[in-house]
C-alpha positions as CSV (number, residue, x, y, z in Angstrom):
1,X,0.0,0.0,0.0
2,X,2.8,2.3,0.9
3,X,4.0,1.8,-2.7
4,X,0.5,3.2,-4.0
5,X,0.8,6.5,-2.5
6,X,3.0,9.6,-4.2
7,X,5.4,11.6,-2.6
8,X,2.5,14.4,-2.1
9,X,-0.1,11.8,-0.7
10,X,-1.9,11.0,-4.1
11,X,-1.7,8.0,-6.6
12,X,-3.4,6.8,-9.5
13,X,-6.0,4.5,-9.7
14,X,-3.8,1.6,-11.4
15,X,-1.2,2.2,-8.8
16,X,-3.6,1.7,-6.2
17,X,-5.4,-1.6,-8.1
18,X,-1.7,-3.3,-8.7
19,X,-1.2,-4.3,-5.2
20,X,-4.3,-6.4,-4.8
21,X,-2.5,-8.7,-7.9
22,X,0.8,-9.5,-6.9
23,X,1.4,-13.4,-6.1
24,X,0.7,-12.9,-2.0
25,X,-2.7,-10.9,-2.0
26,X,-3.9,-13.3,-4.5
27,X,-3.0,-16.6,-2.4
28,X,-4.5,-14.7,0.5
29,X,-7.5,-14.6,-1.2
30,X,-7.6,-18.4,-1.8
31,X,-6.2,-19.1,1.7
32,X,-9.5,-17.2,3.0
33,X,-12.0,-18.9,0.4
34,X,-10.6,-21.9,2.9
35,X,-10.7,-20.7,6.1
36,X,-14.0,-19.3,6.0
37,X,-16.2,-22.0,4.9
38,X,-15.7,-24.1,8.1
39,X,-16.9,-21.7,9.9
40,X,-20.0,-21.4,7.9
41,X,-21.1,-25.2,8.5
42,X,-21.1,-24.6,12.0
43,X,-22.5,-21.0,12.3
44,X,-24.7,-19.6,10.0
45,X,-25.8,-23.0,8.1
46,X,-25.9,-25.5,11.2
47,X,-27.7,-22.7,13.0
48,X,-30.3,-22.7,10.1
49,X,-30.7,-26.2,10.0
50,X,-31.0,-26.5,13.6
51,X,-34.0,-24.1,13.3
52,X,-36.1,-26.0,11.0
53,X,-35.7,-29.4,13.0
54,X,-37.2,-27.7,16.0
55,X,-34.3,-27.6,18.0
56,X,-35.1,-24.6,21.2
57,X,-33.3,-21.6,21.1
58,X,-31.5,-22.3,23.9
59,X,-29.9,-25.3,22.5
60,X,-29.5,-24.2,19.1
61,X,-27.4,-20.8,20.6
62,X,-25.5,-23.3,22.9
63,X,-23.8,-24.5,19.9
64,X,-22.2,-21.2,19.3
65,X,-20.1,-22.8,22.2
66,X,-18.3,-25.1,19.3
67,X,-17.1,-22.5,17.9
68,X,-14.6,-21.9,21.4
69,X,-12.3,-24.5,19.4
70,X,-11.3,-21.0,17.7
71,X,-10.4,-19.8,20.9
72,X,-8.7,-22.4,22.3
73,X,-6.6,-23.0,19.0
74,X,-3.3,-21.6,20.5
75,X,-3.4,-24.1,22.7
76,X,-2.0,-26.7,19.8
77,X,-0.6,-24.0,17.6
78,X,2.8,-24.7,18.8
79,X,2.6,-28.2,17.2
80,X,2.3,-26.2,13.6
81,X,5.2,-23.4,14.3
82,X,7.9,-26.3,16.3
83,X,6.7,-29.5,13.9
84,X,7.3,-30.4,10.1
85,X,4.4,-33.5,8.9
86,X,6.2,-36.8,8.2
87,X,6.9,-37.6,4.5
88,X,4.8,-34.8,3.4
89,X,7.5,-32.6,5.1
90,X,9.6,-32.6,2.1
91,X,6.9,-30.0,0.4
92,X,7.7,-27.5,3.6
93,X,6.6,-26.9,6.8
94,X,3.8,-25.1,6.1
95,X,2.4,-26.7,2.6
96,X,2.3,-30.0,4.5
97,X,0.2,-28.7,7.2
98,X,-1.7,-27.0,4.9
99,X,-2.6,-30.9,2.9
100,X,-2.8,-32.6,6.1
101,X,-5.6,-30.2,8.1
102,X,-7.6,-29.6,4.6
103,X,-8.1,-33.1,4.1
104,X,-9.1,-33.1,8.1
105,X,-11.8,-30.6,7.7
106,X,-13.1,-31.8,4.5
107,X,-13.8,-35.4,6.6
108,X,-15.3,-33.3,10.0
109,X,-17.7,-31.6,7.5
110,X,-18.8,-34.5,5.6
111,X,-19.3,-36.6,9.0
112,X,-21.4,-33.9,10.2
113,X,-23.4,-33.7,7.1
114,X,-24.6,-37.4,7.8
115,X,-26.0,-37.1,11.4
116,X,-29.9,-36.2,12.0
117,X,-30.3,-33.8,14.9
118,X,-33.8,-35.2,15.5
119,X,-32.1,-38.6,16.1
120,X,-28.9,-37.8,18.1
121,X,-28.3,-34.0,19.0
122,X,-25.2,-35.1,21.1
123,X,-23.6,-37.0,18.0
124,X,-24.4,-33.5,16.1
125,X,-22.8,-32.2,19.1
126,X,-19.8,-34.0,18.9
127,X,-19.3,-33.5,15.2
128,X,-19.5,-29.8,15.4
129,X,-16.8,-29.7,17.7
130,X,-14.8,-32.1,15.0
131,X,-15.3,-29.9,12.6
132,X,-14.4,-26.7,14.9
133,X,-10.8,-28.6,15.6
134,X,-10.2,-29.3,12.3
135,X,-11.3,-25.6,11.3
136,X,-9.4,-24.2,14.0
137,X,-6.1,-26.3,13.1
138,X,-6.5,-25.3,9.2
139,X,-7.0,-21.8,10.7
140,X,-3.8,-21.5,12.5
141,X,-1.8,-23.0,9.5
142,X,-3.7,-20.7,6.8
143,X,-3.0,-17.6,8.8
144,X,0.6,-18.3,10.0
145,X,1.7,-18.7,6.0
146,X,-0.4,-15.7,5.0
147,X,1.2,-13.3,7.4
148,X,5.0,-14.7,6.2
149,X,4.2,-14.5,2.6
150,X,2.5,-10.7,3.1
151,X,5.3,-8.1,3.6
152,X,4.6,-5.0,5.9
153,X,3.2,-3.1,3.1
154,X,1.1,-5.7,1.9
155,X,-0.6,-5.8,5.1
156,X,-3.4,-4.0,4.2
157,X,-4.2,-5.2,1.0
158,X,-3.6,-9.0,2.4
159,X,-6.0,-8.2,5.2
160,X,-8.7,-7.4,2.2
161,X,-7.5,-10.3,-0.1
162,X,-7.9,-12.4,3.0
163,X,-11.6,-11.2,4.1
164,X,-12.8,-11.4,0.4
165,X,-12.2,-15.2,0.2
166,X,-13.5,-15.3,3.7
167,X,-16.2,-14.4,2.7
168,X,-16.4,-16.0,-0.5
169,X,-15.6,-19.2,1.2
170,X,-18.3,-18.5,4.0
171,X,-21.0,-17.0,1.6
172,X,-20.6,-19.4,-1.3
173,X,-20.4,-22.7,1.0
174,X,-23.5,-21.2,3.0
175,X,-25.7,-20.6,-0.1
176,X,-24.6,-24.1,-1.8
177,X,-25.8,-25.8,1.4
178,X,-29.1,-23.9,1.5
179,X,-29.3,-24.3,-1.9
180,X,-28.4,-28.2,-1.9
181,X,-30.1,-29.2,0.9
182,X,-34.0,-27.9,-0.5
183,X,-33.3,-30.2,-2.8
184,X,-31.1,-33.0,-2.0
185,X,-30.9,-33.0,1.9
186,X,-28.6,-31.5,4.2
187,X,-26.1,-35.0,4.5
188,X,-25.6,-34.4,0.1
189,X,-25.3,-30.4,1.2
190,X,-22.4,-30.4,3.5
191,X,-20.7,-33.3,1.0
192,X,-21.1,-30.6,-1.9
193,X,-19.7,-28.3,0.9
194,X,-16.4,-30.1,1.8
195,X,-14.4,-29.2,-2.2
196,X,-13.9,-25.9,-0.3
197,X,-10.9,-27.2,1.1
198,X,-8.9,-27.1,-1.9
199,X,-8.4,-23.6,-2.7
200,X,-5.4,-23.2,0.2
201,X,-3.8,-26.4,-0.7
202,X,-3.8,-25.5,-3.7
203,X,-2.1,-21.7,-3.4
204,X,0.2,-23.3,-1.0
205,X,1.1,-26.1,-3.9
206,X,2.0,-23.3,-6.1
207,X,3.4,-20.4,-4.0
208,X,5.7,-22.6,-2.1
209,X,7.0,-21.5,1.3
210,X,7.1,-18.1,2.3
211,X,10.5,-16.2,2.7
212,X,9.8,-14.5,5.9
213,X,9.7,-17.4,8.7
214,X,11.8,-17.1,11.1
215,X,13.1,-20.1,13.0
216,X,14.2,-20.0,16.6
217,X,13.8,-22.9,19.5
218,X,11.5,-22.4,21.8
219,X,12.9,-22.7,25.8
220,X,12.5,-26.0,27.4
221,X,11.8,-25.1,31.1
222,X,7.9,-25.1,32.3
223,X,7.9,-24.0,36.0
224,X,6.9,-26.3,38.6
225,X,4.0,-23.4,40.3
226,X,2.7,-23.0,36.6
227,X,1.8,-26.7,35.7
228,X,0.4,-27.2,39.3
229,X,-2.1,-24.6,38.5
230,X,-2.9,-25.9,34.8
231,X,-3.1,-29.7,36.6
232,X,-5.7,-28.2,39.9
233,X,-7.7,-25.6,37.5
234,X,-9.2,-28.7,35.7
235,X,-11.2,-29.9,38.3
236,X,-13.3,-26.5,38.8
237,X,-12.8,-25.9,35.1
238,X,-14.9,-29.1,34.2
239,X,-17.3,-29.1,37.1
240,X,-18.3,-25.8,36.2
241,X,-18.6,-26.4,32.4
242,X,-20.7,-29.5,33.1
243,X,-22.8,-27.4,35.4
244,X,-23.7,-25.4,32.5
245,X,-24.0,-27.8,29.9
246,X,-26.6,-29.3,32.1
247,X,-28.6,-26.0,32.1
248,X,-28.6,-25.7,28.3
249,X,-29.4,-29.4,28.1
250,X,-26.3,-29.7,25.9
251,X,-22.8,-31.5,26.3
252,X,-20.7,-28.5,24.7
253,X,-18.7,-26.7,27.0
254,X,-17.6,-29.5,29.1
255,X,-16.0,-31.4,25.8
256,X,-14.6,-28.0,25.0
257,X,-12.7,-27.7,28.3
258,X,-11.6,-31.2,27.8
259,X,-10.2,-30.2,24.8
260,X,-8.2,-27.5,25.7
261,X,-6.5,-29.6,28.3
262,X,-6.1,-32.2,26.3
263,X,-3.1,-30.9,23.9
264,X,-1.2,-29.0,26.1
265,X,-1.2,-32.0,28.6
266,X,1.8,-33.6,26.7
267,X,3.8,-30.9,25.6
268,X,3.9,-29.4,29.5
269,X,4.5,-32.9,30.6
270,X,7.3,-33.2,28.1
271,X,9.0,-30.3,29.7
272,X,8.3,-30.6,33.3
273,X,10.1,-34.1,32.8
274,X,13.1,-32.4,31.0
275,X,13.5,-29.8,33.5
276,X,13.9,-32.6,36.2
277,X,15.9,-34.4,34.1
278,X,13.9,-37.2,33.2
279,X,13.0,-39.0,29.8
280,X,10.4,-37.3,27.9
281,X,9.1,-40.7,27.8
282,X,7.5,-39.6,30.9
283,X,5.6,-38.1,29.3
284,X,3.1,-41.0,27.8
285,X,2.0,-41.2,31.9
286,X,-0.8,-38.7,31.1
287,X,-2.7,-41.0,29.4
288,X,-3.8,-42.4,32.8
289,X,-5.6,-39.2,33.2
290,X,-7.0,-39.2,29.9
291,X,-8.5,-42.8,29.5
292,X,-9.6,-42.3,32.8
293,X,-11.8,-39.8,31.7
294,X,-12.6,-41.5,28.5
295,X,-14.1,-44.1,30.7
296,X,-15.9,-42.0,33.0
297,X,-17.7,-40.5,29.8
298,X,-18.5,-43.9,28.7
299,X,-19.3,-45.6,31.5
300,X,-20.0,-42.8,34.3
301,X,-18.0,-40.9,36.8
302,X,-18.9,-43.6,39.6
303,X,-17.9,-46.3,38.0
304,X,-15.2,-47.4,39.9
305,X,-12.4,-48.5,36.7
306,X,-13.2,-44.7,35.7
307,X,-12.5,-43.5,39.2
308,X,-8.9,-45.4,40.0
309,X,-7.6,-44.6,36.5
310,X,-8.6,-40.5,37.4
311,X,-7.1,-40.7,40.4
312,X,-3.8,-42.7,39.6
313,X,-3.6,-39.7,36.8
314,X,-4.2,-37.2,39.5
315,X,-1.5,-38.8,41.5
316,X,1.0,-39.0,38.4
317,X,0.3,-35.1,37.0
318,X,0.7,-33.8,40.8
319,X,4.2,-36.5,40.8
320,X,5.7,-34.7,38.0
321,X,4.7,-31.2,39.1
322,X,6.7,-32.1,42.3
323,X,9.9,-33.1,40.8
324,X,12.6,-30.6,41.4
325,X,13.9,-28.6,38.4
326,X,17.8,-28.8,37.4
327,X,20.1,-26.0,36.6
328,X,19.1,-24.0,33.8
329,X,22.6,-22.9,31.6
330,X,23.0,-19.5,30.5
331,X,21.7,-20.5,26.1
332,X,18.3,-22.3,28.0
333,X,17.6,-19.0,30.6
334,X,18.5,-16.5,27.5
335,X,15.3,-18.5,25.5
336,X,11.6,-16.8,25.4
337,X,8.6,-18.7,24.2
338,X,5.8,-17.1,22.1
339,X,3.4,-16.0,24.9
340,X,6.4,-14.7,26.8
341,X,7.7,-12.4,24.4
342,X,4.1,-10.8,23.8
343,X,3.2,-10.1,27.5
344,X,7.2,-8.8,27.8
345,X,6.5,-6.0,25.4
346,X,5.2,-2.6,26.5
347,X,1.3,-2.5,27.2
348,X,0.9,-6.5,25.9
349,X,-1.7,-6.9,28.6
350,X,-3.5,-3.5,27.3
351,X,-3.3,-4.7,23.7
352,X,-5.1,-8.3,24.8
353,X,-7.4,-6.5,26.9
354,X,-8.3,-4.5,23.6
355,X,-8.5,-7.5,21.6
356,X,-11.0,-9.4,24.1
357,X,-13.5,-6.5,24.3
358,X,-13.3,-5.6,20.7
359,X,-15.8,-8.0,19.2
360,X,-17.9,-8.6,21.9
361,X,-21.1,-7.2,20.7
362,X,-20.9,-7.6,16.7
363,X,-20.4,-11.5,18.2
364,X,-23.5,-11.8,20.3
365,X,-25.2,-10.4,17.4
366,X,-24.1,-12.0,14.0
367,X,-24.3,-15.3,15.9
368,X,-27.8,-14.7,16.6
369,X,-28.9,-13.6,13.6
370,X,-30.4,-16.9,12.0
371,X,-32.7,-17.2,14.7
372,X,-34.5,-13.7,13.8
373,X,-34.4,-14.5,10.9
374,X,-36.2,-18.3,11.7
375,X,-38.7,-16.0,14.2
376,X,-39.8,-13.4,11.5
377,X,-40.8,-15.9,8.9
378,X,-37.9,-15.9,6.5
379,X,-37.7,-18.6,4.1
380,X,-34.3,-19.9,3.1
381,X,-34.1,-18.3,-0.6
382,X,-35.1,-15.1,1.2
383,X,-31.9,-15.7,3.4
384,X,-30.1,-16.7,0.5
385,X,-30.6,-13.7,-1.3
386,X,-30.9,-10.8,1.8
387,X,-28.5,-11.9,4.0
388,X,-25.9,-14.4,1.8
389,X,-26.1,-12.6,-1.7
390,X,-26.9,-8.9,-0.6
391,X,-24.5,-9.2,2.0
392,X,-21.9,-10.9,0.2
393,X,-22.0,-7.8,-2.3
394,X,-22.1,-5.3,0.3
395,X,-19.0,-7.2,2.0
396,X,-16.9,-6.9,-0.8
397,X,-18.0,-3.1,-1.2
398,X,-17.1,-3.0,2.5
399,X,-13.4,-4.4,2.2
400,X,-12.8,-2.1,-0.7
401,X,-13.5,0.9,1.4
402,X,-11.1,-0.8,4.4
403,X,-8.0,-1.3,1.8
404,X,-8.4,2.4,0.6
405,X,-9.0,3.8,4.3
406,X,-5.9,1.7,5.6
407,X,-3.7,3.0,2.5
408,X,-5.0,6.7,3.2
409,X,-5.0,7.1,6.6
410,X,-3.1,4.7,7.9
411,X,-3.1,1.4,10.1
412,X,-4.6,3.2,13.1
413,X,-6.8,6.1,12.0
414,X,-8.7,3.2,9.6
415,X,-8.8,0.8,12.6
416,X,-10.5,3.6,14.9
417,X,-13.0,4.4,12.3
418,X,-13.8,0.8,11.7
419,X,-14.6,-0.1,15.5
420,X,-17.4,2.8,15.4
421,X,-19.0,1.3,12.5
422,X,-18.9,-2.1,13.5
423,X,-20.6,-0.8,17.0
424,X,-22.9,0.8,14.8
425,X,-24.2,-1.7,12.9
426,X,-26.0,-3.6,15.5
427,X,-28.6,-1.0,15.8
428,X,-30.0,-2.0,12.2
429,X,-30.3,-5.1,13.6
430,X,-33.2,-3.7,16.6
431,X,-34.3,-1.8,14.0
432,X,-35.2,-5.1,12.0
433,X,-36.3,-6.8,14.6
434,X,-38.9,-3.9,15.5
435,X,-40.3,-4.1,12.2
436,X,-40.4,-6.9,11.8
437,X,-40.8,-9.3,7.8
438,X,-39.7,-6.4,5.5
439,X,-37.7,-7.9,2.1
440,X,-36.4,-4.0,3.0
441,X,-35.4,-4.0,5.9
442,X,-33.2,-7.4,6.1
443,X,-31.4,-6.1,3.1
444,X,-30.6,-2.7,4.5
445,X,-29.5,-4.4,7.9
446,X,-27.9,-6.8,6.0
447,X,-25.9,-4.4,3.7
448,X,-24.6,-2.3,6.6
449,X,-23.9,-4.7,8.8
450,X,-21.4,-6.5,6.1
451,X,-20.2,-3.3,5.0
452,X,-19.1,-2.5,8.1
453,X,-17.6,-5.9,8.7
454,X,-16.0,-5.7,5.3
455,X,-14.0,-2.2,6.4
456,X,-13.1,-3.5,9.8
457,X,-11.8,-7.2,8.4
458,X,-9.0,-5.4,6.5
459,X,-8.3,-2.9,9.5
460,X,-8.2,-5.0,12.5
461,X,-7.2,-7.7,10.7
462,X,-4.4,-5.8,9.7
463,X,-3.8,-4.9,13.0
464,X,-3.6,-8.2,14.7
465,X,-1.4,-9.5,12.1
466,X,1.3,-6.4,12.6
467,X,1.3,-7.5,16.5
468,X,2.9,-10.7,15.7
469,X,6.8,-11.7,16.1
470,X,7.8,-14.0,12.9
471,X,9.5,-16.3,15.3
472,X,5.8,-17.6,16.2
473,X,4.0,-15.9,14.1
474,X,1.4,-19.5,14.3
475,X,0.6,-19.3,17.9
476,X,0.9,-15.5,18.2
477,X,-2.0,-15.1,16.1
478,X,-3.9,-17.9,17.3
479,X,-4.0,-16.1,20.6
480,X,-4.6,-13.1,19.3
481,X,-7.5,-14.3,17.0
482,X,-8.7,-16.7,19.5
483,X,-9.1,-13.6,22.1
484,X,-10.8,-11.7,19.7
485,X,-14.2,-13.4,19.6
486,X,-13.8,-16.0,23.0
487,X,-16.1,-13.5,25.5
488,X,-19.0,-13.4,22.9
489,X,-18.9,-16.7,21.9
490,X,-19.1,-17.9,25.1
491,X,-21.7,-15.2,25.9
492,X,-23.7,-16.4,22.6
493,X,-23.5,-20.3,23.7
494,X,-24.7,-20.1,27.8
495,X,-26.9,-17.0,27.6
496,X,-28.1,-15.1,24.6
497,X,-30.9,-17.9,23.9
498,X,-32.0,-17.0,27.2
499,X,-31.7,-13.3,26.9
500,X,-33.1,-12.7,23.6
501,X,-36.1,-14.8,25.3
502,X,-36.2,-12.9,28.5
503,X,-35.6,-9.1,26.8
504,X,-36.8,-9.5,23.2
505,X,-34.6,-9.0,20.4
506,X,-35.0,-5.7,20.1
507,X,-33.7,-4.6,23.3
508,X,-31.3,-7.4,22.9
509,X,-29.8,-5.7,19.7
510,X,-29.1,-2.5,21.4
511,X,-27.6,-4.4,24.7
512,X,-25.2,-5.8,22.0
513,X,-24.6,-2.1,20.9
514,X,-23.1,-0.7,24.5
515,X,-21.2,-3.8,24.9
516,X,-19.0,-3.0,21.8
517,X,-18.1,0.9,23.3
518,X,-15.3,-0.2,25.4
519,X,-13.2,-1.6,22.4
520,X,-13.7,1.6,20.9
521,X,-12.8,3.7,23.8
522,X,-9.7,1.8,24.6
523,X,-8.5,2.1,21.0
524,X,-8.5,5.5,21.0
525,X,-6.5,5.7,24.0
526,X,-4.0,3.2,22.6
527,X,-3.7,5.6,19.9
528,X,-3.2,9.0,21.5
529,X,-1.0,7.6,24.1
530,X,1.5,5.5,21.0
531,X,1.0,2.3,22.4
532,X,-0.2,0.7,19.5
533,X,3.3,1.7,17.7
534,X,5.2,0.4,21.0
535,X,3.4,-2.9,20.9
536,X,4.1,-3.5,17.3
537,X,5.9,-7.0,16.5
538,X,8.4,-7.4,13.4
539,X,5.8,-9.1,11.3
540,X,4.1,-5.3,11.4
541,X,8.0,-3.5,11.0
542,X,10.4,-6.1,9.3
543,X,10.3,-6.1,5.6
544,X,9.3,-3.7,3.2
545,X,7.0,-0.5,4.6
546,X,6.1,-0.4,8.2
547,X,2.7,-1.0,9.6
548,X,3.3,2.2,12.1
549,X,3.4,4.9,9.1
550,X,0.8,7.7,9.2
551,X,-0.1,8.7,5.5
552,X,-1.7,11.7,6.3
553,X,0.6,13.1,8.8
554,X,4.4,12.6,7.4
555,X,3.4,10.7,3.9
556,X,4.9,7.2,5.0
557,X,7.5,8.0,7.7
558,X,7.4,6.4,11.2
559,X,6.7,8.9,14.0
560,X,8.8,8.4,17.0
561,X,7.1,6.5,20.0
């Protein structure tokens, strides 16, 4: 983008178009056309489908909690940055990750696809949170090559690139389900669904690996206090989620939280027995725990095989937490792992606390959405058209806007402007709702809403990819994009059913509204007090431009912190 601008401020119109077609953009736009249509067989269509089978509200919201394998994703996303696939390695890191997980999510979706919620809504359940793993895994791989292939100035026009195949991904797979399933079911719908896949594997295939990784080993020590209180949290963790899950008379959040302790287990393990100076072999002990509660789901929690092999995991976990640490040398205690280096930075806990509150309210609402839609009487070709085809269009209108904003005015100005639009939005939604069946009204709600979306996808995304450092660029933005959306999702799953029942949809939609001012307030402090330049990681500075320039004030250069 930087390159688009004249020394005076102004360009031409080609020089501003020849960005979005050099080779990285345009495998960003294929990466998104990927990443987005998982998400769309467990929002927007599941949601939909859900509906018409009669499902309550409360459960069919609760399955917005599926979508916390999003959230949880950075949990695992060390796997992609520290590990290259067997055999397929020899394509690249990256590329063979990028084979692997596609194939992954094409099998969740299908599997899905098959089930009958009528019959089974806990084997739906269960396949929504496949397909949420699978999505989430393809997620972290998809983004961590995108943000090494995009240079600094390409950040903006990336973002965009990125958020149109999103949404052509998301838009496209959502209307060839609807479409599909009035005619041919909804098992021969998400089948049709699954070739979305492709278009990543197929950019990485050609691309090849990007130039910009940066490799660096990751330390070794995990400190004794630490893994105590990720081996003790589980307990309350669980208890609490099951407790919930029994209020929404759905088994969501409980998997969820098994899940998120399930792949850190080994790798902590792995270290804890390191630092001791054990054999990582040691590591293989925490399956104890894990069959144990494999068992306890299958059987029950008072059967008593489930309850020995629990407790002789308990035992084992709290074993290796005890074991006394060796001497680190001066090469291990130099070492910083990717969450480390984040929170060391000036204002990292202000710039997650940004990035939790951000999206609170446009999450509560989009996630919602279907269910109005279900209430006011819309049929699915009326959704197809309002809220998938208009809003598609409006979308892409939307990103075009964000890509000229962000060259214009710069990285922050563009992400300020965004965040008031996106609060915005929700309003149109109370006023649809108080109107009620208007062909109008859905298409005007619809058209802002995704216009707005459109201009804040290429800001913020922008944004969140500048924060990261290339040396974990993977489970950097996992984190970050995992924070960005966790407080609404789980809002959506364990309470907006109830809400929208208890306050009407209407007052609901304007609820939504306050809850997205905070973001906005604490952005614009970010900004006048330069944090957001402090923050920056290299992925926003290294390479050619720099994320931090300011358009309008000094046409490009970098204002001192």
């Amino acid at each position: 983008m930087a390159e688009a601008l004249k020394a005076e401020g102004q360009g031409t119109l080609l020089d501003g178009i020849k960005p979005y077609f050099e080779k990285a953009p345009l495998a960003a736009l294929a990466l998104g056309i990927s990443s987005g249509f998982p998400f769309a067989m467990i929002g927007a269509t599941l949601t939909t489908r859900l509906a018409q089978d009669g499902i309550t509200k409360s459960a069919v919201t609760a399955f917005a909690l599926t979508f916390l394998a999003y959230n949880l994703k950075w949990a695992w996303a060390p796997i992609v940055d520290k590990f290259t696939v067997p055999v397929l390695g020899r394509l690249g890191a990256r590329r063979s990750w990028l084979i692997v997980t596609g194939a992954m999510v094409a099998a969740a979706v299908i599997f899905l696809g098959s089930l009958d919620p009528r019959a089974s809504l806990g084997w739906v359940a269960a396949a929504a949170i496949m397909v949420g793993l699978a999505g989430a895994t393809f997620d972290i791989v998809i983004d961590a090559y995108r943000i090494e292939l995009l240079e600094p100035r390409q950040l903006g026009v990336g973002s965009g690139m990125s958020q149109y195949g999103w949404r052509i991904g998301s838009a496209a797979a959502g209307g060839l389900a609807l479409y599909v399933a009035a005619r041919w079911g909804w098992s021969a719908a998400y089948m049709a669904c699954a070739i979305f896949a492709l278009p990543a594997v197929v950019a990485g295939l050609i691309v090849g690996e990007p130039e910009r990784k940066v490799f660096r080993e990751w330390p070794e020590r995990m400190g004794q206090r630490p893994y105590l209180i990720f081996v003790l949290a589980f307990a309350p963790l669980y208890l609490g989620a099951r407790w919930i899950d029994a209020l929404l008379a759905v088994n969501i959040l409980s998997n969820m939280v098994l899940v998120g302790y399930l792949f850190p287990l080994f790798d902590l393990t792995a270290r804890r027995a390191r630092d001791a100076g054990k054999p990582s072999a040691l590591t293989w002990l925490g399956l104890l725990p894990v069959v144990g509660v494999g068992v306890a789901l299958w059987r029950g929690w008072d059967a008593p095989e489930a309850m020995i092999l629990v407790a002789a995991g308990a035992a084992t976990l709290l074993w290796i937490a005890s074991l006394k640490p060796i001497e680190m040398t001066k090469v291990e205690s130099g070492k910083v792992g990717p969450l480390m280096e984040f929170f060391r930075r000036e204002g990292g806990m202000m710039v997650l606390l940004f990035v939790l509150l951000h999206k609170i309210g446009d999450t509560l609402a989009n996630l919602t959405l279907r269910l109005l839609f279900n209430e006011q009487g819309y049929t699915n070709d009326e959704i197809l058209f309002y809220d998938v085809f208009v809003g598609f269009w409006a979308l892409m209108a939307g990103i075009f806007v964000g890509g000229i904003m962000y060259a214009k005015l710069g990285m922050k100005r563009s992400v300020l402007i965004s965040l008031v639009l996106m609060m915005i939005s929700n309003l149109s939604f109370a006023g649809m709702a108080a109107v009620g069946h208007t062909n109008a009204g859905m298409a005007g709600a619809m058209a802002f809403e995704n216009f707005a979306s459109g201009i804040g996808g290429v800001c913020v995304g922008a944004y969140l990819a500048s924060l990261c450092n290339l040396s974990f660029t993977a489970t950097q933005f996992a984190m970050l994009s995992a924070a960005a959306s966790i407080l609404g999702r789980f809002l959506s799953g364990t309470s907006a059913g109830k809400a929208i029942e208890g306050i009407g949809y209407v007052n609901y939609y304007v609820l939504t509204t306050v809850l997205a001012l905070p973001g906005v307030i604490l952005f614009a402090w970010m900004m006048k007090s330069g944090l957001v330049d402090r923050s920056m990681g290299d992925a926003g500075t290294k390479g050619e431009g720099d994320a931090r320039a300011d358009p309008v004030g000094d046409h490009g250069a970098v204002k001192p912190a």
